[in-house]
N, C-alpha and C positions, 0 to 999 in steps of 0.2 A: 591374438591367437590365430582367428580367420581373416584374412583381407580376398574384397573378391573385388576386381577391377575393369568395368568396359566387358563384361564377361557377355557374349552372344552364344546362342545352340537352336540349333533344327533338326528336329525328325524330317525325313521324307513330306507325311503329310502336314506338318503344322511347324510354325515358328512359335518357341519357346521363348528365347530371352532377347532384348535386343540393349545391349550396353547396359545389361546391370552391376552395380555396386553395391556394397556393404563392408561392413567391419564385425568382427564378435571377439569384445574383450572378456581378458580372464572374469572371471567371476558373474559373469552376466547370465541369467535366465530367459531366454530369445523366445517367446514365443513364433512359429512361423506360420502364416495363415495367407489365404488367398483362395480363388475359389475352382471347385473340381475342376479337375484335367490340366491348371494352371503351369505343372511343371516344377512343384515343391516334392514331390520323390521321387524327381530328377534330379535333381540340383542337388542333393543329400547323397544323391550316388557320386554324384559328381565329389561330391565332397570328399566323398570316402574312399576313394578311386580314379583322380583325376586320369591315371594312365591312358584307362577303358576307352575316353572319351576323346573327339578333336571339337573342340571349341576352340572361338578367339577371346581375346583375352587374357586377363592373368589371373591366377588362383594362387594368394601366398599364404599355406598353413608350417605353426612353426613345428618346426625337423623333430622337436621333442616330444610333440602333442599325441600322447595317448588317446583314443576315440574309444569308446563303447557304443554298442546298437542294440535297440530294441527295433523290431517290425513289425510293423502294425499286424502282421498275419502271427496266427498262434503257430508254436515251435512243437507243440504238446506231445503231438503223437510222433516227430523225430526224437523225441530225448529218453536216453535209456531209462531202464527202471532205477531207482534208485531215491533215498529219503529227501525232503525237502532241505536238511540243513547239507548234505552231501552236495546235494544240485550246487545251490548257493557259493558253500565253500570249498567245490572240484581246484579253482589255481592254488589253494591255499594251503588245501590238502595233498596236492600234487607235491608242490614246494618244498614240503613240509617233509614229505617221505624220500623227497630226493637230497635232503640236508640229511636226513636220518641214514641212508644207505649210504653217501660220501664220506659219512663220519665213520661209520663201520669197515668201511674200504682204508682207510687212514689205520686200523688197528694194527693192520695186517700187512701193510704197504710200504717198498721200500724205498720209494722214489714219490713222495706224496707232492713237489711241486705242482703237477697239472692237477692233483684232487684239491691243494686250496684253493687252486684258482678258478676251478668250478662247485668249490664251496662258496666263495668270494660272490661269484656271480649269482645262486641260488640265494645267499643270503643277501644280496641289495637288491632283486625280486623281490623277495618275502618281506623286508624294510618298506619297498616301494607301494606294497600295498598293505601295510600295517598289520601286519602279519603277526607279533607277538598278540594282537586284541581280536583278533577276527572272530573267535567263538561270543565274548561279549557285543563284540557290533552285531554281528549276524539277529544274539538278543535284541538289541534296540531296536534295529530296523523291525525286524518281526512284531515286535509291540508296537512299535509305531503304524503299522500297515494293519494290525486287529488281526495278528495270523501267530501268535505265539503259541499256539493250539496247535499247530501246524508242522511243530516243528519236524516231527518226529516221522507224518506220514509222506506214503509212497508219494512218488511225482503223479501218479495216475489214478490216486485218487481227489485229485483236486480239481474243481469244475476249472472251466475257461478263465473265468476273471482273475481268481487267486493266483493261476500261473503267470498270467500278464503281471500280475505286483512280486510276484517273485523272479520271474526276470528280470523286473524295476530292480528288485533290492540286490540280484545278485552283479549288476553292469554296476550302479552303488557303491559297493564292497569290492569290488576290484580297481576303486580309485582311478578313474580313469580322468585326465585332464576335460575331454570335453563329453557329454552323453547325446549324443543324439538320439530320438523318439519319434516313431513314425504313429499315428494318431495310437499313443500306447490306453488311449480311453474307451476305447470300440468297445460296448457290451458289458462294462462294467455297469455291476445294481450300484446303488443308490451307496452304500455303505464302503463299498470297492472302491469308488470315485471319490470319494473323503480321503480314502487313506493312500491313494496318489498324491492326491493334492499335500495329503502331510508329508508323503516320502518327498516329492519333488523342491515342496518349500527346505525341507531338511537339510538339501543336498548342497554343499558352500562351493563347488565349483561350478564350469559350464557347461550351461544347458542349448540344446537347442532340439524346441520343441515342436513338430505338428500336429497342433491339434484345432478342431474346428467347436470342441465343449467351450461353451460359453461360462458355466462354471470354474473351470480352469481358467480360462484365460481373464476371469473376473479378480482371479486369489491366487496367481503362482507365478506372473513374468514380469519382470520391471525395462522390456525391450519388447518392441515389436517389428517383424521383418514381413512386408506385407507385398506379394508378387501378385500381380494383376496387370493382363493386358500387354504382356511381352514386357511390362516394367517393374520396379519395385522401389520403394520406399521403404527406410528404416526411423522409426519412431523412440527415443528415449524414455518410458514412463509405460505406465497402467494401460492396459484394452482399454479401460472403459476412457481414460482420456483419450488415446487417440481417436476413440468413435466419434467421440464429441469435436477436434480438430477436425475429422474427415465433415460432419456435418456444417460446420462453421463455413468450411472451405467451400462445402456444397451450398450454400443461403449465399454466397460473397459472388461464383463461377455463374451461378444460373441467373444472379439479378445483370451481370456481367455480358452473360448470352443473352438474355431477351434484347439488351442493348444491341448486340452484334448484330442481331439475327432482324431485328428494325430495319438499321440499315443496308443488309443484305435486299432485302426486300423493294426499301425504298430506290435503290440502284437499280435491282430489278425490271421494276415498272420503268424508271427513264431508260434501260435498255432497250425494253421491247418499245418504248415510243422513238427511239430513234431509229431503232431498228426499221420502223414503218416508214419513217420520213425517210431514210438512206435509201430504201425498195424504189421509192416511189418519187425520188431526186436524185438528176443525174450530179449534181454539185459534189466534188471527192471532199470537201471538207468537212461534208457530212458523214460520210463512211470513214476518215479520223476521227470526229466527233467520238462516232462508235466504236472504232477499236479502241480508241482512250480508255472509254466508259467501261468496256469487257475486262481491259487489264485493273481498273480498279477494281471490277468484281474478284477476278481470281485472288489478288489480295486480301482483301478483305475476308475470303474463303478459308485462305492462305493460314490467317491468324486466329480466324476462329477459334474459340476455345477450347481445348481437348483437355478433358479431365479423366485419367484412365484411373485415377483412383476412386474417382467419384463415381462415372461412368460405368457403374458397375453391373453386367448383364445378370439381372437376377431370373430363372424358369418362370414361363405359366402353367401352375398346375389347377388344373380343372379338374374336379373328381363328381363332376351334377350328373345324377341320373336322372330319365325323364321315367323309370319304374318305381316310382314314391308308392309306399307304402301306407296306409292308413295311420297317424300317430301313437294310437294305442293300444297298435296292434303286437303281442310279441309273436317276435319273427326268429328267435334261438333259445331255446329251453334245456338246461344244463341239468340232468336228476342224479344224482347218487352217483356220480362219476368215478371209479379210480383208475389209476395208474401205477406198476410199478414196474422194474427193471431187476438190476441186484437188490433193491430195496424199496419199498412204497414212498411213492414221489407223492400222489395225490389220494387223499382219502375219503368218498364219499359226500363232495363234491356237488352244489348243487345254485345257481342262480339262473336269469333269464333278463335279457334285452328288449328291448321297444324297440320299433321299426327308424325312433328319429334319436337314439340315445347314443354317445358317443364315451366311449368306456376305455380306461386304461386298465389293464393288467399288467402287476407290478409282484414284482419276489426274487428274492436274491437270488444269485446265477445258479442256473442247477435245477431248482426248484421247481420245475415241470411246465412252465410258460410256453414254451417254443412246441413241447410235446402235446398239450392241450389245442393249443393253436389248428395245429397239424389236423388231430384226431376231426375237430369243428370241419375242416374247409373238406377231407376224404368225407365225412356223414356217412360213416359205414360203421358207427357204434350204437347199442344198444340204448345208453344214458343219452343220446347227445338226438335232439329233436329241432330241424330247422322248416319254418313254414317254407310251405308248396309255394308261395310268390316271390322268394329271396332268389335273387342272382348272387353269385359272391363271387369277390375275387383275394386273389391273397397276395399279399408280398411275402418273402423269405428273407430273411438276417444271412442264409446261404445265397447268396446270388443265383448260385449255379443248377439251382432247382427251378429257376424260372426262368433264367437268361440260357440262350445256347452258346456257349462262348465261343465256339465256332462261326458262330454265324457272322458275317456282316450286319450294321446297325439294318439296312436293307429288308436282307431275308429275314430276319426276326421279324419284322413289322407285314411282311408277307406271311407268314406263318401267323400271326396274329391276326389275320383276314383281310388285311386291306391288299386293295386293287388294284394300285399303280405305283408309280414312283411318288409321281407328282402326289399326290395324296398321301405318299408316306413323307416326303421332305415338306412336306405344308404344313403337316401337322406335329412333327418330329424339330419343328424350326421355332415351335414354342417354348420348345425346353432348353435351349442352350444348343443344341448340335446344326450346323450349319452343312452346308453340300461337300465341303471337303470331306468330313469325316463319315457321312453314310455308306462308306464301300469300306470301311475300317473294320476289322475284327472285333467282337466286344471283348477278346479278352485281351487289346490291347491298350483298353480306354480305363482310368483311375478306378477306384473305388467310388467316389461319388457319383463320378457321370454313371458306371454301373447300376446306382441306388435311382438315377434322375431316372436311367432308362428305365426301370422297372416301374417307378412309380407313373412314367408313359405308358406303360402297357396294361397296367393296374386302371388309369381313368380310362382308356379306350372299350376297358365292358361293357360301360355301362350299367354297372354293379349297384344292386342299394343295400350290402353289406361287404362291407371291409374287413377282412383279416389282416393287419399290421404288425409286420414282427422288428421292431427297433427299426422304422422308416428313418430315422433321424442319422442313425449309422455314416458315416463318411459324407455326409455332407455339410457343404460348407455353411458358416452361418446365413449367407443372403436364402440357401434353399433353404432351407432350416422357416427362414421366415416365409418366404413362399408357398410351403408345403402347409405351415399351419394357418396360414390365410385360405386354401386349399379345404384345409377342412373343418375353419370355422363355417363356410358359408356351403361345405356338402350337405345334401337334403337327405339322406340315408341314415343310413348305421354303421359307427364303427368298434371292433375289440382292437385294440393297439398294445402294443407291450411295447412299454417304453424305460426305459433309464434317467431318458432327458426330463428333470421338472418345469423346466420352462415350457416346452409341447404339452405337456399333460396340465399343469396352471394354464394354461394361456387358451385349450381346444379343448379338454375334457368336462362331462357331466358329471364325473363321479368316479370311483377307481374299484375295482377286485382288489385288493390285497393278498396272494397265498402266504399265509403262517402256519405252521406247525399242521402241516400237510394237509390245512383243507384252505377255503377260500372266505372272504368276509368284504361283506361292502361298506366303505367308509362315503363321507361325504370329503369335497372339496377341500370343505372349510377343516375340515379334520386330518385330511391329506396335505393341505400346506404347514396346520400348522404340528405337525411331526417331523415332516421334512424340515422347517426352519428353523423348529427350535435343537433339532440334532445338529445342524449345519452354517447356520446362521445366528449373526447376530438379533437381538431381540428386533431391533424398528423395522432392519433388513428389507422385509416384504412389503410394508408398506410404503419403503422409499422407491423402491423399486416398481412399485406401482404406479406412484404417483409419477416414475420418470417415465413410464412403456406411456403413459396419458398424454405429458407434454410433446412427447416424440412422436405421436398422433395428431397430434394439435401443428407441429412444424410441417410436419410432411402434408395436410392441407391445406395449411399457410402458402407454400411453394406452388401444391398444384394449382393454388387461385393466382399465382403467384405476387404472393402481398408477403414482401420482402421486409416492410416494417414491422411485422408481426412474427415473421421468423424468427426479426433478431431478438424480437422482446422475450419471445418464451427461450431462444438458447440460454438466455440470461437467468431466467428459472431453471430450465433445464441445469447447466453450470451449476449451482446451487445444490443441486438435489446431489449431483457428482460429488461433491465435497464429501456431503454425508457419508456418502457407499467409501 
């Protein structure tokens, strides 16, 4: 369907691709991953639009290939008013009204060859996208996504998520040969994210997907297209097998460098010793000696191992404050809260935080999470009581409440207080952004890097409370892991509202729940096991346990580097794979 050949592209500031390839056959489910700013909603444009672009290379998609698009960005407030099954079935209804006035036109009409022929052509439209069943598919999909409730209401009464699964179902039902999806899971609760995952499994033609959810890409792609480092690799099979191949590869390349990197060393030293005897002897077949010995080093250099797959630059995020709090102190007191809008979101409302407690708040989209959030970090409410010793800082699920997207990465970190360059490219060079891109616009940097930077300007408070609004949002999975390494060992407080279970299992003390417009605290153990028994299999969690352990176990393996013991536990690890 896709062939992409030796394919090269450069922005002004950065090189994107250099000789990449792939293929994407009929019926295949592609996950596409790789990590922010990489260049994966480029290459989808490119896709979509080769004209736009001057690359080298070749791009052969075939002539017949219908595409559909979903955008990672909500469509909501462009789309007229209109019911949720009208949204859906607008080509089919079109279709439909323009066979019905053709056919009326023929009553009356005394030369009707050019109306069959654009009856002809209306009707293998309407054929092409099954068009005698579309009010029953339209059903199915709806039940299958938990939206057949749905059917009936406005476009604008439905929160962010629902619309994301109805533009899922409506690219769907207009049968198109390939779908492409730009991280179509952004912000989706807990129960929105199932019923993606059901539409996308559903769906018998091809996909090709950007998503950085580890849930998805655990239960929906049998391909993986993985750009990284100007290069890319295409995998046949499950994410979680090719993690395990990238790991393998990583235990096989590093026991391979320590080899390299010996002898690099050992040449070294006979360098510089020859180097002293050449100084210090007039003899020229000493100074050959030397350059012999220099041309072996560059060799050796030469071959070194590069592993751009393995080699993968994950952020440091540091979120330690040195304003620790007393442990049993509370430091946010929530009494009799409400909130409403057109309608009461939150009803009397009431918990409270410790200075060392790290808390998820979790409710399906709509539900007042983002608005509560807000109310807490302003402190200009009545109900809402924060101690005289908290700093806070907030991130936003909005970018653009925290980022100037105007700004260079630069002046943002100027405006955040810091004092020089040098100081801001030191400490700015932790995260992934290197000297090229600090004079770049942030609104011309991805969505993740977006999420990196903010979560940069978030640890530079020095805050010992965090407000967190979906931190996890467009980033890729290595940040993903970074961030909650980040704030298992932060010494503060955090409230997070998150979607991802894997961040809140893996970093959380405990979670808020909002149900039936007030709030309720569950335990952990009570919060997994809801989540897995709605979404998972019964063992599920506990294999999954047992494998985040051994994958703990490898990667201090490596840093001691005792390569015999790597391979022993991939060999469990592997194992534990089968199960999932």
């Amino acid at each position: 369907m896709i062939k992409v050949d030796n394919l090269s592209y450069s922005f002004p500031q950065k090189n994107l691709y250099d000789k990449i390839s792939f293929t994407i056959e009929d019926g295949q489910h592609c996950a596409f991953i790789g990590t922010s700013g990489s260049g994966k909603s480029t290459l989808i444009d490119i896709i979509m639009d080769p004209e736009k672009y001057l690359f080298d290379g070749k791009l052969d998609i075939d002539p017949n290939c219908r595409i559909g698009y979903v955008s990672q960005f909500s469509q909501l407030g462009k789309v007229k008013e209109t019911t949720v099954f009208e949204y859906i079935g607008e080509e089919f209804i079109k279709l439909q009204n323009e066979i019905t006035s053709i056919c009326a036109e023929m009553e009356t009409a005394s030369d009707i060859d050019t109306l069959l022929e654009r009856y002809q052509q209306a009707s293998d439209a309407f054929d092409a996208i099954n068009g005698d069943e579309f009010e029953s598919n339209i059903n199915k999909k709806l039940n299958l996504a938990n939206l057949n409730k749905h059917k009936d209401l406005m476009i604008s009464d439905l929160s962010g998520g629902e619309f994301k699964l109805i533009q899922v179902i409506k690219e769907m039902l207009n049968s198109p040969d390939l779908i492409i999806m730009d991280e179509p899971d952004v912000f989706l609760d807990f129960e929105n994210l199932n019923s993606l995952k059901n539409l996308i499994n559903s769906y018998k033609k091809t996909m090709l997907v950007i998503t950085h959810n580890r849930y998805l890409l655990n239960h929906c792609f049998n391909k993986i297209i993985h750009l990284e480092n100007m290069g890319l690799q295409e995998f046949d099979g499950r994410y979680i097998d090719y993690n395990f191949s990238l790991l393998q590869t990583k235990i096989e390349l590093q026991e391979l460098a320590i080899a390299d990197i010996e002898e690099i060393e050992r040449n070294k030293t006979l360098i510089n010793k020859l180097r002293f005897i050449a100084t210090n002897n007039s003899d020229a077949s000493k100074g050959k000696t030397l350059k012999a010995r220099v041309k072996i080093q560059e060799r050796l250099e030469t071959r070194r191992i590069k592993a751009p797959f393995v080699d993968i630059k994950q952020p440091y995020i540091n979120l330690a404050s040195d304003n620790k709090i007393e442990e049993e102190t509370i430091i946010l007191k929530v009494n009799d809260y409400s909130v409403s809008f057109d309608e009461i979101l939150l009803e009397n409302v009431s918990f409270e935080i410790k200075s060392n407690e790290k808390v998820a708040l979790i409710g399906s989209n709509g539900s007042g999470k983002t608005t509560l959030l807000r109310e807490i970090f302003k402190n200009n409410h009545d109900s809402i009581e924060i101690n005289k010793d908290v700093k806070l800082a907030y991130l936003s699920q909005l970018q653009v409440e925290i980022l100037n997207e105007s700004n260079t990465i630069i002046e943002e970190f100027f405006d955040a207080g810091f004092k020089t360059n040098q100081e801001i490219k030191s400490y700015i060079s932790n995260y992934g952004f290197d000297e090229k891109v600090m004079n770049q616009k942030i609104e011309s940097l991805s969505g993740g890097e977006k999420n990196i930077l903010q979560l940069a300007k978030v640890a530079s408070n020095n805050a010992n409370l965090l407000l967190l609004d979906e931190p996890t949002s467009h980033l890729d999975t290595y940040s993903q892991i970074a961030l909650e390494k980040a704030i298992e060992n932060y010494n503060g407080a955090i409230l997070m509202i998150s979607h991802d279970y894997y961040s809140i299992i893996n970093c959380m003390d405990y979670v808020l729940i909002i149900e039936d417009k007030t709030i309720r605290k569950i335990s952990m153990r009570k919060f997994r096991k809801m989540i897995y028994s709605n979404h998972f299999d019964k063992d599920y969690l506990e294999i999954e346990q047992k494998k985040k352990s051994v994958e703990t176990k490898i990667a201090l393996a490596l840093k001691d580097t005792d390569f015999e013991l790597a391979k022993i536990l991939s060999e469990e690890l592997e194992k534990l794979i089968k199960l999932l």
